[in-house]
N, C-alpha and C positions, 0 to 999 in steps of 0.2 A: 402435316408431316409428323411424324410418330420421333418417339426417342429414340437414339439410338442402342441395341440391344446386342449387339457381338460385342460391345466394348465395356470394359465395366470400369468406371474412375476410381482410380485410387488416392486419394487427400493423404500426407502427410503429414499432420500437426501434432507431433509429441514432444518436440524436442523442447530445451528449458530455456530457451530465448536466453543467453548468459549474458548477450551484448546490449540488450533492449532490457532485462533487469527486470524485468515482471513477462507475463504471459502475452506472449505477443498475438496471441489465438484471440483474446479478449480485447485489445487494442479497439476503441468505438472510431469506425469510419461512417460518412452517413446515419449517423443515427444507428447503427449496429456494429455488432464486433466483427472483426475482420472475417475470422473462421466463420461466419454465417454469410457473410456475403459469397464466399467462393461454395460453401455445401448451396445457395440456392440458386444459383447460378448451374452448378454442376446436376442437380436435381431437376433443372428444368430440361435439361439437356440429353441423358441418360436415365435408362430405365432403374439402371443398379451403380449406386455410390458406397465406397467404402472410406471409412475415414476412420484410420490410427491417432489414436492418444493413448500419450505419456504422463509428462509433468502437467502437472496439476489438471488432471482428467475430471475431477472431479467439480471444481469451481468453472473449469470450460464445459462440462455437461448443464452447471445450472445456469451459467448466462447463456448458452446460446439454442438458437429455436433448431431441431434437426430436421429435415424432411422427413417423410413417412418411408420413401426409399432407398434411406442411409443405413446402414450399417455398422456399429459401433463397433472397433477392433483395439482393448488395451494389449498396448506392447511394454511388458512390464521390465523388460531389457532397453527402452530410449536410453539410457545413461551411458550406453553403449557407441551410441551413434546412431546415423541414419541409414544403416546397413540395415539394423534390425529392423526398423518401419517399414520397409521395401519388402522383404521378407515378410512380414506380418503379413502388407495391406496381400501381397501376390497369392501369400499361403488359405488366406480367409475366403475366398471364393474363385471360381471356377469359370474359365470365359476363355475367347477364344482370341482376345488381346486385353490390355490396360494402359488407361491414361492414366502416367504417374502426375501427379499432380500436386504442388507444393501450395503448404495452406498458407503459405503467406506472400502467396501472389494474387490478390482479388483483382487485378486490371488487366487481367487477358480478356479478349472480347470470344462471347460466344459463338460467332460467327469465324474466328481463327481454331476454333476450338473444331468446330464439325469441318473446315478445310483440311485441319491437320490428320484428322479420322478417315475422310475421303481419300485423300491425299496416301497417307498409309492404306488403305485399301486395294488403291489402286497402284502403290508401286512395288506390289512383291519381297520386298525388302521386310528384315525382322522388326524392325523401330524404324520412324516416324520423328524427326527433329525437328520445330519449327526455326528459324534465322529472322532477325530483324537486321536489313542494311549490313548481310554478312557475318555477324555473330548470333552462335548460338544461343539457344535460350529453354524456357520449359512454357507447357507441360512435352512429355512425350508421350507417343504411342507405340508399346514394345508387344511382341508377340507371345502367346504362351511357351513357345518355343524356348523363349529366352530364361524362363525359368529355372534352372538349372543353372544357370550362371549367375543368375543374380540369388540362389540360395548359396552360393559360393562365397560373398560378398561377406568384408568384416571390415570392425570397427566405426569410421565416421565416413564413410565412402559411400558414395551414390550408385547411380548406375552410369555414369562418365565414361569411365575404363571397360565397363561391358560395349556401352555404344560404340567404342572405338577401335572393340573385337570385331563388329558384324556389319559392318559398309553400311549404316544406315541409310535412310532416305533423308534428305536435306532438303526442307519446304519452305520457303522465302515467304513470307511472310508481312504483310502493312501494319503490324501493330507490336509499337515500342512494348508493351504491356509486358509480352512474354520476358523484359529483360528486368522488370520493376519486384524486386522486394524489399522485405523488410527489416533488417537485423538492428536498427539502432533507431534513439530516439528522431534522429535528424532525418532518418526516411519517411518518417510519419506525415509531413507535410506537402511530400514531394504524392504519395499517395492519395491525400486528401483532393488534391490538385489535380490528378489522374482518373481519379472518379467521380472531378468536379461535382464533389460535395456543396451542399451550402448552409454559409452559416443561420 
Protein backbone atom coordinates (compact mmCIF):
# COMPACT_ATOMS: atom_id res chain seq x y z
CA UNK A 1 0.00 0.00 0.00
CA UNK A 2 1.61 3.38 -1.25
CA UNK A 3 1.52 6.75 0.83
CA UNK A 4 -0.84 8.68 0.86
CA UNK A 5 -0.52 11.52 -1.67
CA UNK A 6 -3.85 14.10 -1.85
CA UNK A 7 -3.06 14.86 1.65
CA UNK A 8 0.03 16.59 2.72
CA UNK A 9 0.80 16.72 6.87
CA UNK A 10 1.26 19.67 8.22
CA UNK A 11 3.48 19.41 11.84
CA UNK A 12 3.22 22.38 13.94
CA UNK A 13 6.20 22.87 16.26
CA UNK A 14 7.24 26.48 16.65
CA UNK A 15 5.87 27.58 19.49
CA UNK A 16 8.10 28.37 22.75
CA UNK A 17 6.87 25.78 25.13
CA UNK A 18 6.49 28.76 28.00
CA UNK A 19 4.72 26.02 30.45
CA UNK A 20 7.42 23.12 29.84
CA UNK A 21 10.45 25.82 30.10
CA UNK A 22 12.73 24.47 27.43
CA UNK A 23 11.96 23.14 23.83
CA UNK A 24 9.51 20.66 24.21
CA UNK A 25 10.36 19.60 20.29
CA UNK A 26 13.52 18.10 21.96
CA UNK A 27 11.88 16.56 25.10
CA UNK A 28 13.83 12.59 24.66
CA UNK A 29 10.97 9.92 24.49
CA UNK A 30 12.22 6.47 23.59
CA UNK A 31 15.55 7.22 22.97
CA UNK A 32 14.63 10.27 20.68
CA UNK A 33 13.10 13.58 20.84
CA UNK A 34 9.64 13.97 20.63
CA UNK A 35 9.48 16.05 17.22
CA UNK A 36 11.25 13.15 15.47
CA UNK A 37 9.00 10.49 16.68
CA UNK A 38 5.79 12.14 15.17
CA UNK A 39 8.07 13.62 11.57
CA UNK A 40 8.72 9.56 11.39
CA UNK A 41 5.78 8.35 12.00
CA UNK A 42 4.12 11.06 9.62
CA UNK A 43 6.89 10.19 6.94
CA UNK A 44 6.03 6.78 6.87
CA UNK A 45 2.73 7.56 6.33
CA UNK A 46 2.56 10.51 3.54
CA UNK A 47 4.33 11.24 0.63
CA UNK A 48 4.77 15.14 1.48
CA UNK A 49 5.36 16.43 5.32
CA UNK A 50 5.68 19.91 6.16
CA UNK A 51 6.82 20.90 9.43
CA UNK A 52 6.78 24.75 10.90
CA UNK A 53 9.55 25.95 13.24
CA UNK A 54 9.82 28.92 15.49
CA UNK A 55 11.60 29.05 18.74
CA UNK A 56 14.62 27.70 18.77
CA UNK A 57 14.50 26.27 15.13
CA UNK A 58 17.81 26.06 15.15
CA UNK A 59 18.92 23.69 18.14
CA UNK A 60 15.56 21.55 16.95
CA UNK A 61 17.24 21.32 13.36
CA UNK A 62 20.43 19.95 15.09
CA UNK A 63 19.05 17.29 17.42
CA UNK A 64 16.57 15.97 15.40
CA UNK A 65 16.92 13.30 12.24
CA UNK A 66 14.25 14.89 9.34
CA UNK A 67 13.01 12.60 6.83
CA UNK A 68 14.05 13.15 3.19
CA UNK A 69 10.21 14.02 2.49
CA UNK A 70 9.94 16.95 5.04
CA UNK A 71 9.83 20.08 4.35
CA UNK A 72 11.29 22.85 6.52
CA UNK A 73 8.88 25.81 6.87
CA UNK A 74 10.49 28.87 9.44
CA UNK A 75 7.59 30.94 10.71
CA UNK A 76 9.35 33.84 11.81
CA UNK A 77 6.13 35.45 13.31
CA UNK A 78 5.40 32.00 16.23
CA UNK A 79 5.51 34.83 18.89
CA UNK A 80 2.39 35.64 17.51
CA UNK A 81 0.62 32.52 18.06
CA UNK A 82 -0.49 29.46 16.48
CA UNK A 83 -2.41 31.38 13.96
CA UNK A 84 0.66 32.10 12.12
CA UNK A 85 2.03 28.26 11.98
CA UNK A 86 -1.31 27.33 10.29
CA UNK A 87 -0.99 29.86 7.98
CA UNK A 88 2.70 29.11 7.16
CA UNK A 89 2.38 25.15 7.27
CA UNK A 90 -1.15 25.65 4.57
CA UNK A 91 0.70 28.56 2.65
CA UNK A 92 4.12 26.39 2.02
CA UNK A 93 2.58 23.77 -0.37
CA UNK A 94 -0.25 22.96 -2.46
CA UNK A 95 -2.57 19.81 -1.95
CA UNK A 96 -5.85 19.06 -2.30
CA UNK A 97 -6.26 18.66 1.71
CA UNK A 98 -3.99 18.79 5.04
CA UNK A 99 -3.46 16.95 8.22
CA UNK A 100 -2.93 19.60 10.79
CA UNK A 101 -0.95 17.98 12.93
CA UNK A 102 0.52 19.12 16.45
CA UNK A 103 4.20 18.19 17.08
CA UNK A 104 3.63 17.60 20.38
CA UNK A 105 1.30 14.70 20.15
CA UNK A 106 3.77 11.60 19.21
CA UNK A 107 0.87 8.87 20.52
CA UNK A 108 -1.66 9.00 17.89
CA UNK A 109 -1.52 5.67 16.12
CA UNK A 110 -0.85 5.46 12.50
CA UNK A 111 -3.58 3.36 11.79
CA UNK A 112 -6.23 6.42 13.35
CA UNK A 113 -4.28 8.47 11.23
CA UNK A 114 -5.17 6.84 7.59
CA UNK A 115 -8.93 6.17 9.15
CA UNK A 116 -9.20 9.79 9.78
CA UNK A 117 -8.00 10.47 5.81
CA UNK A 118 -10.41 7.64 4.68
CA UNK A 119 -12.88 8.72 6.73
CA UNK A 120 -12.60 12.43 5.39
CA UNK A 121 -12.46 11.17 1.88
CA UNK A 122 -15.31 9.61 2.05
CA UNK A 123 -17.56 11.85 3.96
CA UNK A 124 -17.84 15.06 1.69
CA UNK A 125 -17.46 17.28 4.50
CA UNK A 126 -14.59 20.30 4.46
CA UNK A 127 -12.60 18.72 7.79
CA UNK A 128 -12.32 15.54 9.25
CA UNK A 129 -12.24 15.58 13.32
CA UNK A 130 -11.19 12.50 15.09
CA UNK A 131 -13.34 11.82 18.92
CA UNK A 132 -12.11 9.59 21.49
CA UNK A 133 -15.24 8.47 23.90
CA UNK A 134 -17.01 11.70 22.62
CA UNK A 135 -14.41 14.44 22.84
CA UNK A 136 -12.68 15.94 20.34
CA UNK A 137 -9.20 15.82 19.62
CA UNK A 138 -6.41 16.25 16.76
CA UNK A 139 -4.83 15.78 14.23
CA UNK A 140 -7.38 16.91 11.58
CA UNK A 141 -8.10 16.72 8.08
CA UNK A 142 -9.26 20.15 6.46
CA UNK A 143 -9.82 20.80 2.87
CA UNK A 144 -7.99 23.24 0.63
CA UNK A 145 -11.25 24.83 0.62
CA UNK A 146 -10.78 25.95 3.85
CA UNK A 147 -7.97 28.11 3.19
CA UNK A 148 -9.26 31.35 3.14
CA UNK A 149 -10.45 31.08 6.52
CA UNK A 150 -7.82 29.83 8.19
CA UNK A 151 -5.62 32.93 6.33
CA UNK A 152 -8.15 34.81 8.30
CA UNK A 153 -6.97 33.53 11.54
CA UNK A 154 -5.08 35.83 14.22
CA UNK A 155 -3.28 35.80 17.20
CA UNK A 156 -2.91 32.32 19.45
CA UNK A 157 -6.00 30.69 17.74
CA UNK A 158 -6.27 27.41 15.91
CA UNK A 159 -8.51 26.25 13.63
CA UNK A 160 -11.38 25.49 16.45
CA UNK A 161 -13.51 28.33 15.54
CA UNK A 162 -13.14 27.64 11.64
CA UNK A 163 -14.29 23.81 12.41
CA UNK A 164 -17.14 25.09 14.10
CA UNK A 165 -18.02 27.30 10.91
CA UNK A 166 -18.15 24.16 8.48
CA UNK A 167 -20.25 21.09 10.07
CA UNK A 168 -17.29 19.00 10.14
CA UNK A 169 -17.16 15.31 9.96
CA UNK A 170 -16.84 13.65 13.48
CA UNK A 171 -14.95 10.28 13.33
CA UNK A 172 -15.08 8.10 16.66
CA UNK A 173 -12.17 7.00 16.98
CA UNK A 174 -10.28 3.83 19.56
CA UNK A 175 -7.31 5.75 20.48
CA UNK A 176 -6.86 7.98 23.58
CA UNK A 177 -3.69 9.17 21.68
CA UNK A 178 -5.38 11.87 19.75
CA UNK A 179 -6.32 13.63 23.30
CA UNK A 180 -2.35 13.22 24.75
CA UNK A 181 -0.06 16.29 24.83
CA UNK A 182 2.28 17.86 26.18
CA UNK A 183 2.65 21.49 27.77
CA UNK A 184 4.17 20.72 31.28
CA UNK A 185 6.85 18.85 32.89
CA UNK A 186 4.27 16.35 34.56
CA UNK A 187 2.93 15.18 31.11
CA UNK A 188 6.18 13.81 30.26
CA UNK A 189 5.65 10.70 32.07
CA UNK A 190 2.23 10.22 31.28
CA UNK A 191 3.77 10.02 27.48
CA UNK A 192 6.54 7.87 28.27
CA UNK A 193 3.81 5.47 29.44
CA UNK A 194 1.76 5.96 26.24
CA UNK A 195 4.55 4.99 24.08
CA UNK A 196 5.67 2.37 26.50
CA UNK A 197 9.07 3.35 26.45
CA UNK A 198 11.60 1.31 28.31
CA UNK A 199 13.90 2.05 30.51
Amino acid sequence: MGKIADVVAVVLAAGESRRMGRPKQLLELCGRPMLEHVLLMLSGLFERVVVVLGHAHEEVLNAVEVPGNALIVFNPRYGEGISTSVRAGLSAVEADAYLIYLGDMPCVRPTTIAALVEAYRRGGRPAAVPTYRGTRGNPIVVSRALKPLAEALVGDRGLSGVLDAVDPLYVEVDDGGILIDVDTPRDVEALRCALQCQD
